[in-house]
C-alpha positions as CSV (number, residue, x, y, z in Angstrom):
1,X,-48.8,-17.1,21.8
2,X,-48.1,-14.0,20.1
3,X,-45.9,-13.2,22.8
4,X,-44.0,-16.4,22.2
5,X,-43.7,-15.7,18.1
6,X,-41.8,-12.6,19.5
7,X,-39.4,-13.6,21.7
8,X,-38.6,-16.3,19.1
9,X,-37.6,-13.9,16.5
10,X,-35.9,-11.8,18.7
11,X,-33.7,-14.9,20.1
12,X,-33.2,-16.0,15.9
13,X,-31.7,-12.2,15.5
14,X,-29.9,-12.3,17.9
15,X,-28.4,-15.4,17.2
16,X,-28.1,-14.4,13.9
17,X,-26.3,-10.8,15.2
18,X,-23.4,-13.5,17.3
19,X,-23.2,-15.8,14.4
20,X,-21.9,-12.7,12.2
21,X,-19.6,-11.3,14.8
22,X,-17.8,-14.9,15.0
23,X,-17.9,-15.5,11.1
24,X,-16.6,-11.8,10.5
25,X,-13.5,-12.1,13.7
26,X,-12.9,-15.2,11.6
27,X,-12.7,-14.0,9.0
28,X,-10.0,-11.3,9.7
29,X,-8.0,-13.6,12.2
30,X,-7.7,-16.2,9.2
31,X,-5.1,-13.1,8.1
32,X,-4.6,-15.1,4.9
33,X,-2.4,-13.3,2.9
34,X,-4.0,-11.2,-0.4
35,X,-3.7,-13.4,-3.3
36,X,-3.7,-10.7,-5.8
37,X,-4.5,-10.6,-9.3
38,X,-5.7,-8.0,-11.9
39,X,-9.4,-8.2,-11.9
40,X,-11.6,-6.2,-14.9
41,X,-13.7,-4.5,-12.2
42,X,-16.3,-3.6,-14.4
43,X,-17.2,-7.3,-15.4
44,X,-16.6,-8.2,-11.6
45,X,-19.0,-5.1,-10.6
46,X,-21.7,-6.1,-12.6
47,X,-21.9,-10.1,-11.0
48,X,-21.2,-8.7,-7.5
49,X,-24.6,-6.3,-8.2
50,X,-26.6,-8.8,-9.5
51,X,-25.9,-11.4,-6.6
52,X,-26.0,-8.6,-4.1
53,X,-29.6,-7.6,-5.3
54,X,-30.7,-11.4,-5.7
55,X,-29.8,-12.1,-2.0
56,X,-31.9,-9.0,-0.8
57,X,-34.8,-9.4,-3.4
58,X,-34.1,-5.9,-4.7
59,X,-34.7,-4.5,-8.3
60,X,-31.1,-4.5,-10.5
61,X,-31.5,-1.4,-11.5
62,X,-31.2,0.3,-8.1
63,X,-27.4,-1.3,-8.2
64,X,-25.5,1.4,-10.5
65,X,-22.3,0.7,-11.8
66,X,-19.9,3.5,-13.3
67,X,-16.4,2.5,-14.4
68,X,-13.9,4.9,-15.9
69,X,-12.3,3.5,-18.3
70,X,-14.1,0.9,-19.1
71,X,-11.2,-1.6,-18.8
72,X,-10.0,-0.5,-15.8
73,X,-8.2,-3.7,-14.0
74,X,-7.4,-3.3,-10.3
75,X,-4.8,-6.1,-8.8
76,X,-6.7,-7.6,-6.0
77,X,-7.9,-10.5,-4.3
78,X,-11.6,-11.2,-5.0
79,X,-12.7,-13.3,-1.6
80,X,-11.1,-9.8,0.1
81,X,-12.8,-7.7,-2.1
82,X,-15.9,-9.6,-2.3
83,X,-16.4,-9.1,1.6
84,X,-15.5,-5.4,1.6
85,X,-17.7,-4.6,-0.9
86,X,-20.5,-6.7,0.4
87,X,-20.6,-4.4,4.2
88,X,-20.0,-1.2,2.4
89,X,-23.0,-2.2,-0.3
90,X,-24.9,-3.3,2.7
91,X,-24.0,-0.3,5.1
92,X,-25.3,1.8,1.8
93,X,-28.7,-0.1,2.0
94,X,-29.6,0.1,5.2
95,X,-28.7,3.4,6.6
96,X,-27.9,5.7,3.2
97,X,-31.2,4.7,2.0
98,X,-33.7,4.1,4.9
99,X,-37.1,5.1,4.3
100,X,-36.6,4.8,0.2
101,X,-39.2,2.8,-1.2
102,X,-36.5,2.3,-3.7
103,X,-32.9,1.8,-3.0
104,X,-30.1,3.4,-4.8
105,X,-26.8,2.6,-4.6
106,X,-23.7,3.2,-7.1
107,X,-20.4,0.7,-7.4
108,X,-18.2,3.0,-8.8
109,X,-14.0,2.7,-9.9
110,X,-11.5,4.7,-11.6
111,X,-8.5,6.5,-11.4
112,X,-7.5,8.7,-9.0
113,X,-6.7,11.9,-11.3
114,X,-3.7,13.3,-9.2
115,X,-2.2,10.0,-8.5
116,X,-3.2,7.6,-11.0
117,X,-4.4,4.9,-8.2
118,X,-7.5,2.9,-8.7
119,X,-10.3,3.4,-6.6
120,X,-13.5,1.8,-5.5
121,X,-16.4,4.1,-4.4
122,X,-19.8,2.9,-2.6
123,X,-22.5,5.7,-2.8
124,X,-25.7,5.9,-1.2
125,X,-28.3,9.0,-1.3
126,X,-28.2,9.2,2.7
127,X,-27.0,12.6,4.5
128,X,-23.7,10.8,5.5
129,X,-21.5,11.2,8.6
130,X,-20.7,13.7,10.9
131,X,-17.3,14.3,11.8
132,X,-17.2,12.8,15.0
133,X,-18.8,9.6,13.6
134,X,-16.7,9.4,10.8
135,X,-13.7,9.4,13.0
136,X,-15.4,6.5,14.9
137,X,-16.8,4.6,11.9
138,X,-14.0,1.5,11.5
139,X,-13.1,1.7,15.6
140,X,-14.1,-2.4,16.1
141,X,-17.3,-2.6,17.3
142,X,-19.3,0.9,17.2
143,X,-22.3,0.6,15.7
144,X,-25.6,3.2,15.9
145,X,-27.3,-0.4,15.1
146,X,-29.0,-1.9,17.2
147,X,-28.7,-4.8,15.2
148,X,-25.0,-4.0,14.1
149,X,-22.2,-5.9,15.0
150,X,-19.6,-2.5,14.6
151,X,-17.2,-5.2,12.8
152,X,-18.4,-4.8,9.0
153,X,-15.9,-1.1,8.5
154,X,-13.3,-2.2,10.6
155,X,-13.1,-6.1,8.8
156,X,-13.5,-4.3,5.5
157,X,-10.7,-2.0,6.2
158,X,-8.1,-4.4,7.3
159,X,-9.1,-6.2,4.3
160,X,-8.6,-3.4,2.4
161,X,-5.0,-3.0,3.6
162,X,-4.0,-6.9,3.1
163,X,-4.6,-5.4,-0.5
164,X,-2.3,-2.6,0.2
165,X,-5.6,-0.4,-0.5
166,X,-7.0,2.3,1.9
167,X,-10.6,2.6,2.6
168,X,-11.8,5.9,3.5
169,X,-15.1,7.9,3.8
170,X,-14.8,10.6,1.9
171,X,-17.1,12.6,2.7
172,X,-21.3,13.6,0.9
173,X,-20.5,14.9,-2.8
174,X,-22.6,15.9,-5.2
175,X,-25.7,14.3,-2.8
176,X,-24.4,10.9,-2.4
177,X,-22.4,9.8,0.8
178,X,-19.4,7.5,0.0
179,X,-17.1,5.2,0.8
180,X,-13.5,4.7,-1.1
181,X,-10.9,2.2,-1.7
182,X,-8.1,3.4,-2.9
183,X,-5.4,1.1,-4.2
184,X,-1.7,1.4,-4.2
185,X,0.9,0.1,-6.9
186,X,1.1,-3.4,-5.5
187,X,4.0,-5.6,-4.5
188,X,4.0,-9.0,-3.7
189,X,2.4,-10.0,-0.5
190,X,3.4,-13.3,-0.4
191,X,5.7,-14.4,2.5
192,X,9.7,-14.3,0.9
């Protein structure tokens, strides 16, 4: 019987793992158009971290948000960003902060000082990626997950450039892995 309790959760996983690859291809194939408008991120941040940390019965405070300047509005469509920013927080949890009794994780914007472009960072205290899986990280389908579907980086990605926004990993700074949005004056995605 104990055997049975097994092979049942491994058959709901599993079925769980298909029903995310279909709801994720959907998702992208849908190729809705961005419906952009200027969103105060910081505001949006802070309900995005407290339903992210409500839905995976974690404490708040391991959900840091740093916004720079505090107004900072980024032109964007929020059922896009909503789903980009839900992979990339939950890529954070589970592999930048395996074996942490306590998560940490940082939602981070602001401008690019160079360029001026708005950016969205996703931080997480994990050693990060090697160059070679770095390269491979939004190639559809690669996963080092057993129970990864290898569609969240590539989804959020083409997501990301609906919203004429390119997501990046940029690299372990200062400690933290991330993850980067960068957005770029936007035009009018609309069909003429």
């Amino acid at each position: 019987e104990a055997g049975d309790g097994r092979l049942t959760q491994i058959i709901r996983e599993q079925s769980d793992r298909v029903n995310t690859i279909v709801e994720n291809v959907l998702q992208l194939s849908r190729g809705r158009p961005a419906h952009a408008e200027p969103v105060a991120i910081r505001g949006w941040l802070a309900e995005f971290a407290r339903e992210f940390a409500l839905t995976h019965h974690l404490d708040p405070a391991c959900l840091r948000i740093e916004v720079e300047p505090a107004e900072l509005e980024i032109p964007v469509d929020t059922t896009h960003l909503q789903q980009v920013l839900w992979n990339l927080t939950q890529n954070a949890l589970e592999h930048g902060n395996a074996g942490r009794t306590e998560p940490r994780i940082t939602l981070a914007a602001g401008r690019d000082p160079e360029s001026g472009a708005a950016y969205l960072e996703v931080r997480d205290p994990g050693p990060g990626l090697d160059a070679e899986a770095a390269q491979q990280a939004f190639e559809p389908f690669h996963t080092h997950s057993a129970r990864g579907t290898g569609l969240g980086l590539y989804i959020a990605r083409e997501l990301c450039e609906l919203n004429q926004a390119a997501l990046e990993y940029v690299g372990s700074l200062g400690g933290e892995s991330r993850f980067r949005a960068t957005f770029h004056p936007h035009r009018n995605t609309e069909p003429a």
